[in-house]
mmCIF file of the N, C-alpha and C atoms, coordinates in Angstrom:
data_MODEL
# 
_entry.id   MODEL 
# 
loop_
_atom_site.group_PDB 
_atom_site.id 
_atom_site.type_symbol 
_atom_site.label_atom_id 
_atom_site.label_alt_id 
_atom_site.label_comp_id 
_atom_site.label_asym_id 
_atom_site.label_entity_id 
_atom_site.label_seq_id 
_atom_site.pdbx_PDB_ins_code 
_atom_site.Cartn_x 
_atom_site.Cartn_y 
_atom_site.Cartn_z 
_atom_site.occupancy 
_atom_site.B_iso_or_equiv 
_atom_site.pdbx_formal_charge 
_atom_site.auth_seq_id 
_atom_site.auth_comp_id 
_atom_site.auth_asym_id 
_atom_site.auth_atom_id 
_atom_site.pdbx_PDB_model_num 
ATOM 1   N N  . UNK A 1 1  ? -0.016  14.954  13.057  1.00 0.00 ? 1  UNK A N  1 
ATOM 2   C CA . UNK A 1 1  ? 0.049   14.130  14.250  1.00 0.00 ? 1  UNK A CA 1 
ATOM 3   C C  . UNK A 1 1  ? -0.188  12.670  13.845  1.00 0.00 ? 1  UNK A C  1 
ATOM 4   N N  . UNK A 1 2  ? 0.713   11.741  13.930  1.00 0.00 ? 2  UNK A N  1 
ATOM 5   C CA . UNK A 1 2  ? 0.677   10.537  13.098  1.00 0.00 ? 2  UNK A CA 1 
ATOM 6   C C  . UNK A 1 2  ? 0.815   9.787   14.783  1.00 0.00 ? 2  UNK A C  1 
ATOM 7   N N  . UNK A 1 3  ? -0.239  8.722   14.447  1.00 0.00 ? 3  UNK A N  1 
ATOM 8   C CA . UNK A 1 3  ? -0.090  7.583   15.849  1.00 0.00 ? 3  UNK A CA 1 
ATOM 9   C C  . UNK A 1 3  ? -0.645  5.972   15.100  1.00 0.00 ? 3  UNK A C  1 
ATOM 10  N N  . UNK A 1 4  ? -0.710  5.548   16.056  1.00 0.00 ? 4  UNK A N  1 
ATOM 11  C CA . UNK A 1 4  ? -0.911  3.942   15.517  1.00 0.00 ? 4  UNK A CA 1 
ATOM 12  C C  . UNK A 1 4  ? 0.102   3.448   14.390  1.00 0.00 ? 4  UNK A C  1 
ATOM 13  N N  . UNK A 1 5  ? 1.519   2.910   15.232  1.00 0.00 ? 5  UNK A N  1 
ATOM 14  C CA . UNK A 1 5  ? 2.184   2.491   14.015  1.00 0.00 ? 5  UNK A CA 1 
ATOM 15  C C  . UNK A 1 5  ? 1.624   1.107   13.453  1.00 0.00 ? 5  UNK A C  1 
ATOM 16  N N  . UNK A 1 6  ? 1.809   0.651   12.481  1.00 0.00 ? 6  UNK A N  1 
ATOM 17  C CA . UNK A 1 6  ? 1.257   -0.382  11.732  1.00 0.00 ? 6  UNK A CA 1 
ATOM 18  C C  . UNK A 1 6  ? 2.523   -1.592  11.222  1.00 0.00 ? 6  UNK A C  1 
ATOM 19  N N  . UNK A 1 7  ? 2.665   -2.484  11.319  1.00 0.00 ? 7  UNK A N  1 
ATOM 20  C CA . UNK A 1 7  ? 3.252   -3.109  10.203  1.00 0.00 ? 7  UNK A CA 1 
ATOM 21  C C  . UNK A 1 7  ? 2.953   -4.481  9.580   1.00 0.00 ? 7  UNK A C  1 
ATOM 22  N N  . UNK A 1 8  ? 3.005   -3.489  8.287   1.00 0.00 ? 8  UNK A N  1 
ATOM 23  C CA . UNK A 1 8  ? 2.188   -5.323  7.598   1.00 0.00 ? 8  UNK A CA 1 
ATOM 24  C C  . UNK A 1 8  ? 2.816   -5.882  6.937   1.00 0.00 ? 8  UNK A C  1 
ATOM 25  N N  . UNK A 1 9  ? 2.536   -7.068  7.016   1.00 0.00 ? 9  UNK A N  1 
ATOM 26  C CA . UNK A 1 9  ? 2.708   -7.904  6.722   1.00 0.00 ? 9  UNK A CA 1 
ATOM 27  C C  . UNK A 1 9  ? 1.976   -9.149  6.106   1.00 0.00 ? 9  UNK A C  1 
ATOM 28  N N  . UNK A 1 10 ? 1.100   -8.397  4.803   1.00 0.00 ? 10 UNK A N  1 
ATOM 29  C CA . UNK A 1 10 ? 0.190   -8.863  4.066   1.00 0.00 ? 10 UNK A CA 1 
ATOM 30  C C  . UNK A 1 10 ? 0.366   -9.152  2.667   1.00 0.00 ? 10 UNK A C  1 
ATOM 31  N N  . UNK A 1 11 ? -0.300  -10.115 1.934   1.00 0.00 ? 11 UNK A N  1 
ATOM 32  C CA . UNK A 1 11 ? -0.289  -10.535 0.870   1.00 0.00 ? 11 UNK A CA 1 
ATOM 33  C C  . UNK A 1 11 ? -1.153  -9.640  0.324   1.00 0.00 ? 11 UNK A C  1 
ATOM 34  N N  . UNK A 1 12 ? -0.332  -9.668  -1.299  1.00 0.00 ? 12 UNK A N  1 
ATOM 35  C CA . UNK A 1 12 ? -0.914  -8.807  -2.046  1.00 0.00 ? 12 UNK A CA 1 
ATOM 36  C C  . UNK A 1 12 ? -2.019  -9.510  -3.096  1.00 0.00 ? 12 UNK A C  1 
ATOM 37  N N  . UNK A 1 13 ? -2.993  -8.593  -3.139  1.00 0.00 ? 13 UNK A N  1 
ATOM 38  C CA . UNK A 1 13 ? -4.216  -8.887  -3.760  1.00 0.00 ? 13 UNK A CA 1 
ATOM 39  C C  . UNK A 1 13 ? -4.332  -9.191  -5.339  1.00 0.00 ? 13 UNK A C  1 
ATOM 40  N N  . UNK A 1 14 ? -3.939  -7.994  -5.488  1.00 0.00 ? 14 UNK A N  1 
ATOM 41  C CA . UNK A 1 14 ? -4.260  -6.933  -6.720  1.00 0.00 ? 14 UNK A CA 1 
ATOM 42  C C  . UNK A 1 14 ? -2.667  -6.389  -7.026  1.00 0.00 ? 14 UNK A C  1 
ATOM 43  N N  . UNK A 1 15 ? -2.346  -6.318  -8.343  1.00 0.00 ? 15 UNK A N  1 
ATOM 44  C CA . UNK A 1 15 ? -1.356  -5.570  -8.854  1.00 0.00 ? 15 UNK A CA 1 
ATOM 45  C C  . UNK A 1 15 ? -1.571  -4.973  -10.449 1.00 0.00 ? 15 UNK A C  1 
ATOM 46  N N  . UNK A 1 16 ? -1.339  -3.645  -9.861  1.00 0.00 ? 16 UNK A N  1 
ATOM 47  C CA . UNK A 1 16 ? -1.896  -2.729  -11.636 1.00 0.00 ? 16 UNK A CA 1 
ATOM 48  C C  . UNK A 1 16 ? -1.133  -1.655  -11.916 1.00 0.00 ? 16 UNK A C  1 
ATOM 49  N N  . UNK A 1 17 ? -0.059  -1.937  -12.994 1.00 0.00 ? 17 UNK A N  1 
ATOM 50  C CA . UNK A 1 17 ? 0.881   -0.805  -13.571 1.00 0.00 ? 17 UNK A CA 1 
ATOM 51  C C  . UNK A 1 17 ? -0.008  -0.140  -14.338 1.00 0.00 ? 17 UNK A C  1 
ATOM 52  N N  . UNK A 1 18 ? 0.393   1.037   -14.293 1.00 0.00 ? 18 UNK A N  1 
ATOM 53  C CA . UNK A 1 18 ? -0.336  1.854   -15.077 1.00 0.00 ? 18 UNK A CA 1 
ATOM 54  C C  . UNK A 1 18 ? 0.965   3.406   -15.509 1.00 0.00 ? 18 UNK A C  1 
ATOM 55  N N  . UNK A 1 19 ? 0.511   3.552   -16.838 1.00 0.00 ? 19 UNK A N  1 
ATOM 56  C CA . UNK A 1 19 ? 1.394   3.810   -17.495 1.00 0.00 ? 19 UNK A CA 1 
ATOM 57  C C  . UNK A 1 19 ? 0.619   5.738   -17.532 1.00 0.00 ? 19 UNK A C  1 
ATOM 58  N N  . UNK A 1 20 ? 1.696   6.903   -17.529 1.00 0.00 ? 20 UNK A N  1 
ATOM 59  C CA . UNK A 1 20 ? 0.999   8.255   -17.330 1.00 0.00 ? 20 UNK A CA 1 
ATOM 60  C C  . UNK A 1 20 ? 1.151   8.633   -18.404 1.00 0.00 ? 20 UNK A C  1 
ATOM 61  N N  . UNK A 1 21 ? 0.140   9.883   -19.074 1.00 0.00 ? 21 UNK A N  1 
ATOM 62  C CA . UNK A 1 21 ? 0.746   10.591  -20.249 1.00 0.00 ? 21 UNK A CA 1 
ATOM 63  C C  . UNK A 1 21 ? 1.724   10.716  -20.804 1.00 0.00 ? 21 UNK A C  1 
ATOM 64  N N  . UNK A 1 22 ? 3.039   10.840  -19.618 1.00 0.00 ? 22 UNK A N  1 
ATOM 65  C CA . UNK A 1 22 ? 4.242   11.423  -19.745 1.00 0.00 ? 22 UNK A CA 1 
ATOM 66  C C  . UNK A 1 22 ? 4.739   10.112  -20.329 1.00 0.00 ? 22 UNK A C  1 
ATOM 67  N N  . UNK A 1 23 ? 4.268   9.084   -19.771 1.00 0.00 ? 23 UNK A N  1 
ATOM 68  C CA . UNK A 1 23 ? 5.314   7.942   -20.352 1.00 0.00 ? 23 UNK A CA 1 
ATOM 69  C C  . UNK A 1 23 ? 5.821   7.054   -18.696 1.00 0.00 ? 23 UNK A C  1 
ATOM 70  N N  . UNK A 1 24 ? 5.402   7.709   -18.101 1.00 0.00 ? 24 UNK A N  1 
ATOM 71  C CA . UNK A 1 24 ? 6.154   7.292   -16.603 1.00 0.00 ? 24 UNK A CA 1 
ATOM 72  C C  . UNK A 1 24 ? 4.943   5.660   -16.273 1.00 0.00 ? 24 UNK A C  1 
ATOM 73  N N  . UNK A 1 25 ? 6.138   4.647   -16.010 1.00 0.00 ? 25 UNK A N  1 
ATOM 74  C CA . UNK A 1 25 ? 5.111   3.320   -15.109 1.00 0.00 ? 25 UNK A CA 1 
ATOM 75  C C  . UNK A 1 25 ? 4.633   3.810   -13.397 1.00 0.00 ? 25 UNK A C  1 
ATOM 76  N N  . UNK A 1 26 ? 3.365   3.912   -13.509 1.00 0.00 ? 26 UNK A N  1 
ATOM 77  C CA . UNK A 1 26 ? 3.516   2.998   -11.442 1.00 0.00 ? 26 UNK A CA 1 
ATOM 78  C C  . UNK A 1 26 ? 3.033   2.137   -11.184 1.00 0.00 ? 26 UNK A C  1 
ATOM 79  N N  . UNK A 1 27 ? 3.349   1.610   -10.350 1.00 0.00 ? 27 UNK A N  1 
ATOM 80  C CA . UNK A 1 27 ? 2.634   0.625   -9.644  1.00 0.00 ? 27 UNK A CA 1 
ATOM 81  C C  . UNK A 1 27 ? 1.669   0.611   -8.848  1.00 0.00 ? 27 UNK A C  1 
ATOM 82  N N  . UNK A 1 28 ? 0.665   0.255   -8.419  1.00 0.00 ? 28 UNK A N  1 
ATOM 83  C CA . UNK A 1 28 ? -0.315  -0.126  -7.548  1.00 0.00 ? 28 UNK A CA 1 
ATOM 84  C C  . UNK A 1 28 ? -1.055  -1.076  -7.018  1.00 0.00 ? 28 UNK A C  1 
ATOM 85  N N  . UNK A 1 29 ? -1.179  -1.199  -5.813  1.00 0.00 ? 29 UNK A N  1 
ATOM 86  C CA . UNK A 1 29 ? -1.237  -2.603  -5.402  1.00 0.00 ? 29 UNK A CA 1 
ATOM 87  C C  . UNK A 1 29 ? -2.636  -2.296  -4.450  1.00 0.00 ? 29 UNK A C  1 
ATOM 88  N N  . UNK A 1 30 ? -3.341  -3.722  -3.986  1.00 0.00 ? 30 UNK A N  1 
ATOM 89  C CA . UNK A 1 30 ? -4.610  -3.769  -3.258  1.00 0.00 ? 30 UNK A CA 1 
ATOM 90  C C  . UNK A 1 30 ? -4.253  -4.873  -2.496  1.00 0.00 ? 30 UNK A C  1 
ATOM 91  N N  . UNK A 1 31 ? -4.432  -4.249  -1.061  1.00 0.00 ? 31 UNK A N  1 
ATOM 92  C CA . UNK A 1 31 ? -4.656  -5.311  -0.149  1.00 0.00 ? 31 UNK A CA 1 
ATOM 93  C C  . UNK A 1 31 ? -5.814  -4.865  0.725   1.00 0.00 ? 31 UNK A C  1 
ATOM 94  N N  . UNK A 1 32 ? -5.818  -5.482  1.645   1.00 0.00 ? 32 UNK A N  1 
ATOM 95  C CA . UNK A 1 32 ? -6.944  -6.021  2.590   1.00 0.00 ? 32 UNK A CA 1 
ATOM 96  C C  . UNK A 1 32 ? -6.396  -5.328  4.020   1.00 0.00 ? 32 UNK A C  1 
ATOM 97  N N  . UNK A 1 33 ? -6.824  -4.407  4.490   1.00 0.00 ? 33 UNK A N  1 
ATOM 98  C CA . UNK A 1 33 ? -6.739  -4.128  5.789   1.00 0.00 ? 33 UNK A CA 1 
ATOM 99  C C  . UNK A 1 33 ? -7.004  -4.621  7.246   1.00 0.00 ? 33 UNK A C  1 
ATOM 100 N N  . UNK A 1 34 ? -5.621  -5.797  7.535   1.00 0.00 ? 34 UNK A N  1 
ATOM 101 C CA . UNK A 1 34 ? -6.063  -6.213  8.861   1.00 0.00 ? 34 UNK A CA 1 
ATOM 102 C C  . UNK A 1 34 ? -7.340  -5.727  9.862   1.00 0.00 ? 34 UNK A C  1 
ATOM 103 N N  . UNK A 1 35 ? -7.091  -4.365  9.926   1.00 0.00 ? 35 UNK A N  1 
ATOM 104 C CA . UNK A 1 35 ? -7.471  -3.884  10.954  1.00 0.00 ? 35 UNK A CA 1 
ATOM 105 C C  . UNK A 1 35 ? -9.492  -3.698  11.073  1.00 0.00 ? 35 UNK A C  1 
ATOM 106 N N  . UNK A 1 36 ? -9.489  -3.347  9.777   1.00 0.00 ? 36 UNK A N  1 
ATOM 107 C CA . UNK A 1 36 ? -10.942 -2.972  9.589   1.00 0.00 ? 36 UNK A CA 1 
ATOM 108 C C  . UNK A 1 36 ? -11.386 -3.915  8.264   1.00 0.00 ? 36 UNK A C  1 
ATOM 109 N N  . UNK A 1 37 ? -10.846 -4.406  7.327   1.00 0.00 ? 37 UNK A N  1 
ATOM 110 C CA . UNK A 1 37 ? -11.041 -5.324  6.207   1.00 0.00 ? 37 UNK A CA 1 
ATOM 111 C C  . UNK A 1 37 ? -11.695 -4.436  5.305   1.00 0.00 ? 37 UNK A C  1 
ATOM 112 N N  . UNK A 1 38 ? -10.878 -3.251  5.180   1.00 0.00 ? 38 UNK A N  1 
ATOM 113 C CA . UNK A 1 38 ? -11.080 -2.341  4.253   1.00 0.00 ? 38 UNK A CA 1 
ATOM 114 C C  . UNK A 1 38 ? -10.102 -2.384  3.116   1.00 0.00 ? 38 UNK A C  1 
ATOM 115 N N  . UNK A 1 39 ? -10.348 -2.325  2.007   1.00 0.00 ? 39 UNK A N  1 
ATOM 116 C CA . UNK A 1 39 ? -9.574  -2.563  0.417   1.00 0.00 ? 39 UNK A CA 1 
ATOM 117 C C  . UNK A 1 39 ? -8.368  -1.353  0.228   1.00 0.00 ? 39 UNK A C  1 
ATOM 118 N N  . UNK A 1 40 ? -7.440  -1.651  0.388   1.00 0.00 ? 40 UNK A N  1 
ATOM 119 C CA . UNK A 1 40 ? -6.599  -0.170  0.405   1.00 0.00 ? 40 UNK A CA 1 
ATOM 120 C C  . UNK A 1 40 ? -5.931  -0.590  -0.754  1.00 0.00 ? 40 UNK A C  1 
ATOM 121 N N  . UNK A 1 41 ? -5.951  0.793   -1.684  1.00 0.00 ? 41 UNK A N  1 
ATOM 122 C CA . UNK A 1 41 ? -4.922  0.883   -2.957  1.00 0.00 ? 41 UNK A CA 1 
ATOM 123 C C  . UNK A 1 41 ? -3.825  1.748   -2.452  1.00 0.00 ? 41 UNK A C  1 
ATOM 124 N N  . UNK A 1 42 ? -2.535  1.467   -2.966  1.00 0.00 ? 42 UNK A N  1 
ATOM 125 C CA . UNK A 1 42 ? -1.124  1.842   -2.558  1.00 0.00 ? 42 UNK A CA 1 
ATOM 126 C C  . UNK A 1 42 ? -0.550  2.153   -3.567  1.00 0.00 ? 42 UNK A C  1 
ATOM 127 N N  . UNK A 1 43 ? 0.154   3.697   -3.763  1.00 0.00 ? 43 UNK A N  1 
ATOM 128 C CA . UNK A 1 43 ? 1.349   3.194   -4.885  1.00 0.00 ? 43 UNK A CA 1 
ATOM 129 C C  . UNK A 1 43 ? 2.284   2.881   -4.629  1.00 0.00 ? 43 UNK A C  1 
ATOM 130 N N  . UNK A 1 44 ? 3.000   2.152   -4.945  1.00 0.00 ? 44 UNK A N  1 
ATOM 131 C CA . UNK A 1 44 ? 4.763   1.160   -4.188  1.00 0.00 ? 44 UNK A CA 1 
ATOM 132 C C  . UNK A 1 44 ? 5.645   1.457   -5.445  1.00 0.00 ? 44 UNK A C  1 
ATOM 133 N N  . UNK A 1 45 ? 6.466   1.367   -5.058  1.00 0.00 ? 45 UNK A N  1 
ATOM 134 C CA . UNK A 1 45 ? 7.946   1.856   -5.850  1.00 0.00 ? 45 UNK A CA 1 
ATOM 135 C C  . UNK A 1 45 ? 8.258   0.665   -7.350  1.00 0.00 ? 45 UNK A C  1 
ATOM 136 N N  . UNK A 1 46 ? 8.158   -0.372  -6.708  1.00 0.00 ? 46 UNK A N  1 
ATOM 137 C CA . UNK A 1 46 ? 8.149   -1.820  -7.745  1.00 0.00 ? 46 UNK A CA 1 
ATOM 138 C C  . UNK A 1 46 ? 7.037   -2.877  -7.312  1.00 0.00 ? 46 UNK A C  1 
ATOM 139 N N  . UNK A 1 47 ? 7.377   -3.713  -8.598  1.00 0.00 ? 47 UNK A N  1 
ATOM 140 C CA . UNK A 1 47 ? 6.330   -4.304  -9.344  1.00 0.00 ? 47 UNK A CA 1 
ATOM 141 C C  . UNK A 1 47 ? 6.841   -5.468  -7.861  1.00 0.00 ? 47 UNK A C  1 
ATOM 142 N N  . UNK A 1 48 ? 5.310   -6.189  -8.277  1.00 0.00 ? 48 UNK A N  1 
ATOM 143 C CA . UNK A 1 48 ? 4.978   -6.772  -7.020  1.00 0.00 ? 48 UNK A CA 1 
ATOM 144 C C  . UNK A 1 48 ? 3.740   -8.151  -7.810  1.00 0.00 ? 48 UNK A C  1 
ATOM 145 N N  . UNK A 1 49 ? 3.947   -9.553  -7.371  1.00 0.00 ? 49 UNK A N  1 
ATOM 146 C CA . UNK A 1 49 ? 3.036   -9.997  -7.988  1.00 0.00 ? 49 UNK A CA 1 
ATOM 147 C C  . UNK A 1 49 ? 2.060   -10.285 -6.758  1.00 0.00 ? 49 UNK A C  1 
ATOM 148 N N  . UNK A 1 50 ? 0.219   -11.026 -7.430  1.00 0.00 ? 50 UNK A N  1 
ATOM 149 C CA . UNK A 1 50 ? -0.242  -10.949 -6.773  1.00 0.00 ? 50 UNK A CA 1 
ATOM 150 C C  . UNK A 1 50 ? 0.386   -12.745 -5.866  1.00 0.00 ? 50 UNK A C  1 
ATOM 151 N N  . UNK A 1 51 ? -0.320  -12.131 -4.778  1.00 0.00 ? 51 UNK A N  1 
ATOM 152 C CA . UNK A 1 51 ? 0.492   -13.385 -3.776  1.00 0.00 ? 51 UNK A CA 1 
ATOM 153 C C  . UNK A 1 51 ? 1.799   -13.108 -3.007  1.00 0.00 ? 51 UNK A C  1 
ATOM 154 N N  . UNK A 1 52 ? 2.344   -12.199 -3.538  1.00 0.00 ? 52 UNK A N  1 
ATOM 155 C CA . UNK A 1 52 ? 3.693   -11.841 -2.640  1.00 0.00 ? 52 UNK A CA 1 
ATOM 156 C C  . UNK A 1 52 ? 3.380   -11.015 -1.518  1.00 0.00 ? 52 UNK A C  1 
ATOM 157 N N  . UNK A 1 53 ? 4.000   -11.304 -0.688  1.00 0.00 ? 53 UNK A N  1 
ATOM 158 C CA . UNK A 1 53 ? 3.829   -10.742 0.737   1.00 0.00 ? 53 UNK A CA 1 
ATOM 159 C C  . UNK A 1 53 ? 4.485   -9.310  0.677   1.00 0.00 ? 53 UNK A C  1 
ATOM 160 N N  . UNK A 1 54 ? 3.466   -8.171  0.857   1.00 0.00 ? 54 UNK A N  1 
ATOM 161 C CA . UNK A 1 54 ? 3.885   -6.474  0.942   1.00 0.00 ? 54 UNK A CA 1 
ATOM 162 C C  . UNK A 1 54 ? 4.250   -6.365  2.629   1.00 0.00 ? 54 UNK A C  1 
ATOM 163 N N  . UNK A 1 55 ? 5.543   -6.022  2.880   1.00 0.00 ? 55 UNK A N  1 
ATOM 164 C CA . UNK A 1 55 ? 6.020   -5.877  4.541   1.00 0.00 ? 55 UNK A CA 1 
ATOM 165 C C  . UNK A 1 55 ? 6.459   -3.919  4.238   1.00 0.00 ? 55 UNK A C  1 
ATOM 166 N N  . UNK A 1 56 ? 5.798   -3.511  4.877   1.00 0.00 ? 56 UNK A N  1 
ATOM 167 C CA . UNK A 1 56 ? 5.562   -2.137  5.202   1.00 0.00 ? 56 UNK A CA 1 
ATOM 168 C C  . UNK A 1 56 ? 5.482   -1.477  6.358   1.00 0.00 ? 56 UNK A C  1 
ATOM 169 N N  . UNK A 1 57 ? 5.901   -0.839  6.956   1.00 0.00 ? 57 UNK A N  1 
ATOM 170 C CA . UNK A 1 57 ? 5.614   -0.139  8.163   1.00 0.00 ? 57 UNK A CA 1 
ATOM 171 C C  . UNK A 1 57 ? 4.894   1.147   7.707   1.00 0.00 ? 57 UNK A C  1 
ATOM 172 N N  . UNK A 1 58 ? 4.176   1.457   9.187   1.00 0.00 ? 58 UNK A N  1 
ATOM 173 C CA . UNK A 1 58 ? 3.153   2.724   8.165   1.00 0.00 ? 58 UNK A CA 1 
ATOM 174 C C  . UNK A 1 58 ? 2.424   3.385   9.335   1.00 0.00 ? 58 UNK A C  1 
ATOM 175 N N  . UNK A 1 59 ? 1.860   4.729   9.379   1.00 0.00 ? 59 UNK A N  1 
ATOM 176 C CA . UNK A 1 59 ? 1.041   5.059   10.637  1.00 0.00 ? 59 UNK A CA 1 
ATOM 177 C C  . UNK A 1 59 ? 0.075   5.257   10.277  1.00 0.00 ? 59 UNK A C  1 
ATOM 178 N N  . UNK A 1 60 ? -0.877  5.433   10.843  1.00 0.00 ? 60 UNK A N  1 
ATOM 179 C CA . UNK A 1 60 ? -2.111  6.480   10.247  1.00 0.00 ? 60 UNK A CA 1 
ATOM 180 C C  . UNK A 1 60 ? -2.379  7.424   10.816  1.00 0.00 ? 60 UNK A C  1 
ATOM 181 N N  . UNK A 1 61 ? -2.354  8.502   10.256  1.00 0.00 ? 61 UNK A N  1 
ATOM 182 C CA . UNK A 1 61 ? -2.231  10.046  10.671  1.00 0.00 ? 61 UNK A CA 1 
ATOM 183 C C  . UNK A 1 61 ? -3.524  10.161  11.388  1.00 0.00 ? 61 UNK A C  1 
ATOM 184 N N  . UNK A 1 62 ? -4.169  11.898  11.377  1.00 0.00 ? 62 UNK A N  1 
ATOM 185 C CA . UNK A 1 62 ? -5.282  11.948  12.604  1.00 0.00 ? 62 UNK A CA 1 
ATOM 186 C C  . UNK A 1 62 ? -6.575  12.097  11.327  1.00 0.00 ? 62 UNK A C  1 
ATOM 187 N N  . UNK A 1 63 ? -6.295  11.635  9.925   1.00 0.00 ? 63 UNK A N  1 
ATOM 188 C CA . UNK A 1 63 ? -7.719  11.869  9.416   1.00 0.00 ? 63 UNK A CA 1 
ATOM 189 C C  . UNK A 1 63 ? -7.685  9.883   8.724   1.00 0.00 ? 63 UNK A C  1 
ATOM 190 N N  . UNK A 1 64 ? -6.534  9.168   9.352   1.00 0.00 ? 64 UNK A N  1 
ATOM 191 C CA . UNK A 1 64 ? -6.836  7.858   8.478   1.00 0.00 ? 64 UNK A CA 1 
ATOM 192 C C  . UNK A 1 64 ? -6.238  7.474   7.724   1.00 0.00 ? 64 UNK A C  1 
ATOM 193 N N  . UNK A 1 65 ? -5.560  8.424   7.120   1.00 0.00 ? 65 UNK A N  1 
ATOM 194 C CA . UNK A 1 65 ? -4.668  7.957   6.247   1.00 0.00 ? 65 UNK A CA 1 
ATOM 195 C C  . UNK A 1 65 ? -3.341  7.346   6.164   1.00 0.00 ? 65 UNK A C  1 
ATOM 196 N N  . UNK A 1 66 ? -2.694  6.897   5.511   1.00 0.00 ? 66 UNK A N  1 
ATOM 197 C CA . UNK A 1 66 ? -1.515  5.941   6.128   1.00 0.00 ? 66 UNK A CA 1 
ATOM 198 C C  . UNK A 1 66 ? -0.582  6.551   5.247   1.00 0.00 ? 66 UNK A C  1 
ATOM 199 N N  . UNK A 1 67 ? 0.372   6.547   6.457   1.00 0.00 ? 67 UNK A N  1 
ATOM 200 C CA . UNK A 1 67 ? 1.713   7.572   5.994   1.00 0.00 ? 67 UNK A CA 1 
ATOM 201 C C  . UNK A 1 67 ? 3.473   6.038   5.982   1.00 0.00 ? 67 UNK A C  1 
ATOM 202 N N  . UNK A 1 68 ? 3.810   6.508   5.232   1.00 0.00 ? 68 UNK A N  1 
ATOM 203 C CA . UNK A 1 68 ? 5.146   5.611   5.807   1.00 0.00 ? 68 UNK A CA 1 
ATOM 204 C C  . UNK A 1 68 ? 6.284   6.089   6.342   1.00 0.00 ? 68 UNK A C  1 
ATOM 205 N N  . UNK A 1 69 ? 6.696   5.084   7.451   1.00 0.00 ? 69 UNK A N  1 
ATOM 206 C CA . UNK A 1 69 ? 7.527   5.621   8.662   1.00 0.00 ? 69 UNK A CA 1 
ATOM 207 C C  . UNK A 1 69 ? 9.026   5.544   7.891   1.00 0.00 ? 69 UNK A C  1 
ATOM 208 N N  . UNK A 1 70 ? 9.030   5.574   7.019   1.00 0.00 ? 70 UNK A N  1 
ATOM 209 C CA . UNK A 1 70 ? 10.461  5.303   6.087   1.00 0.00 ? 70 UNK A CA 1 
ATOM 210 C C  . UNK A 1 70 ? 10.747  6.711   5.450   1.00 0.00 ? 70 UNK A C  1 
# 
């Protein structure tokens, strides 16, 4: 049950590739949660520097967590 759609439209904090056993890159990014000014880590598809604006749409389901409407 997903409610509260979201969309942000926030600058990014933090950006940290990180590389897996396998060999695989991801990305991860930290921003700042409008809503509560809570630190949220994300993994995002591409690299992202810090300062660039992350535009996302997103809900948060019924335990908090944020899902994307995409």
């Amino acid at each position: 049950m997903l409610k509260n759609v979201i969309s942000y439209g926030i600058s990014v904090e933090e950006y940290k590739p990180y590389t897996t056993k396998n060999g695989r890159l991801r990305h991860y990014i930290n921003f700042e949660n409008p809503k509560n000014q809570e630190l949220i880590n994300l993994e995002v598809y591409r690299k992202y520097e810090v300062g660039e604006i992350f535009e996302k749409e997103m809900k948060y389901g019924y335990w908090g967590i944020l899902y994307s409407t995409e």
